[in-house]
N, C-alpha and C positions, 0 to 999 in steps of 0.2 A: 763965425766967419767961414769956417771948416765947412760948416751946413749947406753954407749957401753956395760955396764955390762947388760941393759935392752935386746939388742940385742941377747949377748950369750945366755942370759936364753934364750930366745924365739928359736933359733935356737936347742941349748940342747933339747928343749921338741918335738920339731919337727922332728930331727932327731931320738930319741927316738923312736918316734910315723912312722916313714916311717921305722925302722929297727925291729917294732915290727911285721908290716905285711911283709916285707921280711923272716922272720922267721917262720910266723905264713900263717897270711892270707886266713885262711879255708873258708870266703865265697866270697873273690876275686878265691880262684878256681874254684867256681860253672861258675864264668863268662869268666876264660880263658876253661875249659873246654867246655863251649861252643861257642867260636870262635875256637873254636881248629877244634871241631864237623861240623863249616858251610864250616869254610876252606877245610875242608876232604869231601865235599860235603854229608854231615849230614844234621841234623837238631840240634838249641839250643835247643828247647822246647821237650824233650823225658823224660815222668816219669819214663818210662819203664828201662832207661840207667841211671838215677841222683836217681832216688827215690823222697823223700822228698826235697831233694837239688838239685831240677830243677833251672833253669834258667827262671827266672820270670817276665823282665821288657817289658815293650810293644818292640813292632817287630821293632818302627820306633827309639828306642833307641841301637838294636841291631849294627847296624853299626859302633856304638861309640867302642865297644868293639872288634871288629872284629881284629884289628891291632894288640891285644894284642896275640891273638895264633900262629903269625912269628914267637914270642919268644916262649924260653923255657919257664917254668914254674918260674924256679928260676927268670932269668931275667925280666919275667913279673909283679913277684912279688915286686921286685926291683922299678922297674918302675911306679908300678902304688901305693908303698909306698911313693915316691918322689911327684907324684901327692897329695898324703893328706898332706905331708908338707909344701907343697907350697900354696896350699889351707890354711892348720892351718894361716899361714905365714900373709896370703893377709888378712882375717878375722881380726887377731891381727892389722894388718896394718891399715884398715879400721877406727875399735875400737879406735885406737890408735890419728886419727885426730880427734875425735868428742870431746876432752874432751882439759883441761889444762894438757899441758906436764906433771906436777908433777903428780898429780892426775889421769893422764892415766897410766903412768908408773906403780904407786900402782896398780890400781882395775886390770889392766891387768893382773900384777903378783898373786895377790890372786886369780885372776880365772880361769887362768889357773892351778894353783895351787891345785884348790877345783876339778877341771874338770880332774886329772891325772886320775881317777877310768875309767870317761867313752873316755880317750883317750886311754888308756889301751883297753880298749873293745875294742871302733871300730878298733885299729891297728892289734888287733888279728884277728879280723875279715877278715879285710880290706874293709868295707864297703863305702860307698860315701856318708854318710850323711853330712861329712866336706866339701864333692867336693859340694855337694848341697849349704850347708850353705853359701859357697864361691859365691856361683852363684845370691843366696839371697839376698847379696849384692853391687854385681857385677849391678845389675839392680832396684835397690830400688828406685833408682831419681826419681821424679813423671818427670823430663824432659830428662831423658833417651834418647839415641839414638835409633832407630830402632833395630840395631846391639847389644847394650846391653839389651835391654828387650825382643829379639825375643830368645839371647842365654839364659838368665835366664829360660823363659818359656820353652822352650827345654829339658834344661835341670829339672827341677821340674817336668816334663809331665813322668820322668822316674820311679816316683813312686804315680802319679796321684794325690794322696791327697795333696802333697805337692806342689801345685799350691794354696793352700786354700789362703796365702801373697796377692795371686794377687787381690784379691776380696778386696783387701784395696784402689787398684787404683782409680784414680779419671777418670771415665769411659767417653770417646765421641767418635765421629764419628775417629779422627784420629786413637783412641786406638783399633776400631775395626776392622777398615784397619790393620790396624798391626796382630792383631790376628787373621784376615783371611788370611795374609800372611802365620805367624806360622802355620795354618793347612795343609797349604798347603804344605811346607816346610817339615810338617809333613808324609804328605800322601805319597810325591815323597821318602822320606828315605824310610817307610812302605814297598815300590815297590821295591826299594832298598835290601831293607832286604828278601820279598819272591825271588828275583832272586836269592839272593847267597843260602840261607834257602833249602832246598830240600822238604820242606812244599809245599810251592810253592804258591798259591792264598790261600792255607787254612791255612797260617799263622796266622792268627787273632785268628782261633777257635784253633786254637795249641796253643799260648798263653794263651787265657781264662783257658782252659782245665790244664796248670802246674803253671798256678797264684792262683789255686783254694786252699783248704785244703790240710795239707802235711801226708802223711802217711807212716809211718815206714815198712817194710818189713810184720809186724805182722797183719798189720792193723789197726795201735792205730795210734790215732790222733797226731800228734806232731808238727804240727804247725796252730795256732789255735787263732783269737781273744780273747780266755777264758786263753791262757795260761797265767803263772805266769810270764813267762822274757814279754808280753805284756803288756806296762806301761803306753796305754791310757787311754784316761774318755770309751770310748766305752768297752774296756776291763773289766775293773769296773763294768760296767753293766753287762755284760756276766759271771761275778765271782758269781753277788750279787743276781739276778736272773735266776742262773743255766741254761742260754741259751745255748743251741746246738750250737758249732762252726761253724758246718759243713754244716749249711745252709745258704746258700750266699746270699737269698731276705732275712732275718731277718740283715744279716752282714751290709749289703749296707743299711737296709732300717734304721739301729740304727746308722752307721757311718754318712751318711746324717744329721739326725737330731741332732747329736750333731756338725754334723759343722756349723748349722744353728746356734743352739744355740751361739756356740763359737761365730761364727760372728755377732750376736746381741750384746753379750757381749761386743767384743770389740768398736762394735760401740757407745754400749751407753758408756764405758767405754771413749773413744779415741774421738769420733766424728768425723771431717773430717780433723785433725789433719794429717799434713804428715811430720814431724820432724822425725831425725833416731828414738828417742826414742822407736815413736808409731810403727813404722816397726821393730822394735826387737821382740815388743809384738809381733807383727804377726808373725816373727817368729817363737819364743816359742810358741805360741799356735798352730802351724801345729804340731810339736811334740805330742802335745797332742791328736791329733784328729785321729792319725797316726793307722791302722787295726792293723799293728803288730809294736805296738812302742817300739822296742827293746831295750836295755839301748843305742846304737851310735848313736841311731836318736836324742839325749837331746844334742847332740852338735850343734843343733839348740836352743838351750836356751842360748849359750855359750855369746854370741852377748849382747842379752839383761839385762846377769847376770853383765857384764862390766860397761854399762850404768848405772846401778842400784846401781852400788857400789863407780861408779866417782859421781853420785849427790846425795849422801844422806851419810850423817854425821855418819849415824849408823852402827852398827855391824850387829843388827837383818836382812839385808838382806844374811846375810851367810850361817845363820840356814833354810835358804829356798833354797838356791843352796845346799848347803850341802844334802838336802833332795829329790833332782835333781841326784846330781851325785854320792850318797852314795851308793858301790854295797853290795846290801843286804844279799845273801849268806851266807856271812860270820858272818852272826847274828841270826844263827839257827833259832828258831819257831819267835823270835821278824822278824828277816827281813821277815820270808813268811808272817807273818799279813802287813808288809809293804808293800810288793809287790801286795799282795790283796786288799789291798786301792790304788793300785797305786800311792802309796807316791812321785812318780816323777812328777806324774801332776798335783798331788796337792800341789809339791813347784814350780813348773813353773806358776801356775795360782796364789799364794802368791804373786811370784815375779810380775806378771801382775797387778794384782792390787798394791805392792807397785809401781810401774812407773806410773800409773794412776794417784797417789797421788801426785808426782812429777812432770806430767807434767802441772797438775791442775797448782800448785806453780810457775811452770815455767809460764807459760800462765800469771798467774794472776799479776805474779812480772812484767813481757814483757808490762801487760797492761797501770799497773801503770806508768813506765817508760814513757811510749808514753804519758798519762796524765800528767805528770809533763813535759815533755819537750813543750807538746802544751799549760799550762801556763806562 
């Protein structure tokens, strides 16, 4: 009976979540608008036609979306809100084996629970950070198939930072065979995409050129590592030090360096640890490293927030998801101080370190065991 009511809820929040963007969906239109544009022998990438709400993701992910402009508008919306449900879906599913039945049931429901704010976002949106998350760990195994770590990469390469997981693999000769496949695989969509593109070979510098700074009609910046819905560590720094958005060698040259950073951290954090645990952190910490980490992208934290609340007795990891997926707005000048600290990545990096602490214990208890059983 436990099973089944477990199930409705999970379905209830899903369906919610895929009829929010049937509804809504304002930056899933940016992406049927431009399959609509390559269909019509256009182009995706036109500032001049979208403004600030160009169509953004590299050329060789264009293809994925092209399907969706046969449809209307309505029914693409439809369609591609079903896709985040089914994703939400497979994520819970995931979550769902790594733990004891009883205890997955719980944490799952509290976090989904805690995470309603930012399902609410990304359904409004209709964004793919859940389709991401899904794919995250669709391909986690360190013994993965081909076929599952070439569509992970694939898909992660559509908002490029969020390949950062992959840098947890345990790297050899096989692994680079693989990912000199992925390029390739890459290249040939890329080719793909200028034939139907009316760009044509100078698709790449069309991309670059509507991936850049977004600018309103007036000319005021409006989409901006400095902004306030921007809820990385890199943002934080562009807050705190009054850095110019709009230069893209200071953007890249401070996004680098805190991914570097992150991935030391977790290294010294994690070590070569490859249990789900330490792949959620990775995870949530691409969220955090993310140029415009909008509140949908923290449904990459959603993974890790599960884990954290099936192995540990306490309450205090709450008040660290909560400080993840609280939408601030609604807490006049207190939330803009919050949004200014980027208070979401600094409960996704709480929650990093509490699972750090966890897996220490995990480790250390795993050790003992094997020491008592070899006396």
């Amino acid at each position: 009976m436990k099973k089944v009511g477990f199930i409705l809820f999970c379905l209830v929040i899903a369906a919610a979540f895929a009829n929010n963007t049937a509804h809504n969906g304002q930056d899933f239109t940016v992406f049927w608008t431009a399959a609509r544009a390559v269909l019509d022998h256009g182009t995706a990438y036109s500032v001049a036609r979208d403004g600030f709400m160009t169509f953004k993701y590299p050329p060789w992910i264009l293809p994925f979306f092209v399907p969706f402009g046969f449809f209307s508008l309505g029914a693409a919306k439809i369609l591609w809100g079903l896709i985040e449900a089914i994703s939400l879906l497979f994520v819970v599913r995931v979550c769902r084996a790594q733990g004891p039945q009883k205890k997955a049931y719980r944490s799952i429901i509290i976090a989904l629970l805690l995470f309603l704010p930012i399902w609410n976002v990304h359904g409004f949106d209709g964004q793919i950070s859940i389709v991401l998350t899904a794919m995250m760990l669709f391909g986690w195994r360190q013994g993965a198939s081909f076929l599952r770590f070439a569509t992970m990469c694939f898909g992660l390469s559509a908002k490029v930072f969020t390949l950062f997981p992959v840098l947890a693999v345990r790297w050899n000769l096989r692994l680079i065979l693989k990912c000199t496949s992925i390029l390739a695989v890459a290249l040939l969509f890329s080719v793909f995409a200028a034939h139907l593109d009316s760009s044509g070979v100078h698709i790449v510098q069309e991309w670059l050129k509507a991936s850049g700074p977004g600018y309103n009609a007036r000319g005021e910046l409006t989409i901006s590592v400095s902004g306030f819905q921007s809820q990385g560590i890199p943002s934080l720094l562009f807050r705190v030090f009054h850095w110019p958005g709009d230069r893209m060698g200071l953007v890249y040259g401070v996004l680098l360096s805190v991914g570097a950073l992150a991935f030391f951290a977790l290294k010294k954090l994690f070590g070569s640890d490859r249990s789900f645990l330490t792949w959620t952190a990775w995870m949530a910490a691409t969220a955090t490293i993310q140029p415009l980490a909008g509140f949908h992208v923290f449904s990459m934290a959603f993974p890790l927030s599960v884990v954290v609340l099936q192995a540990s007795e306490s309450l205090w990891p709450c008040l660290a998801i909560a400080a993840v997926t609280l939408i601030t707005e609604k807490l006049g000048s207190v939330g803009w101080a919050l949004q200014f600290i980027s208070v979401k990545s600094i409960g996704v990096w709480v929650l990093i370190f509490w699972a750090s602490r966890l897996n220490r214990q995990r480790l250390s208890e795993a050790a003992f065991r094997s020491g008592s059983a070899g006396t």
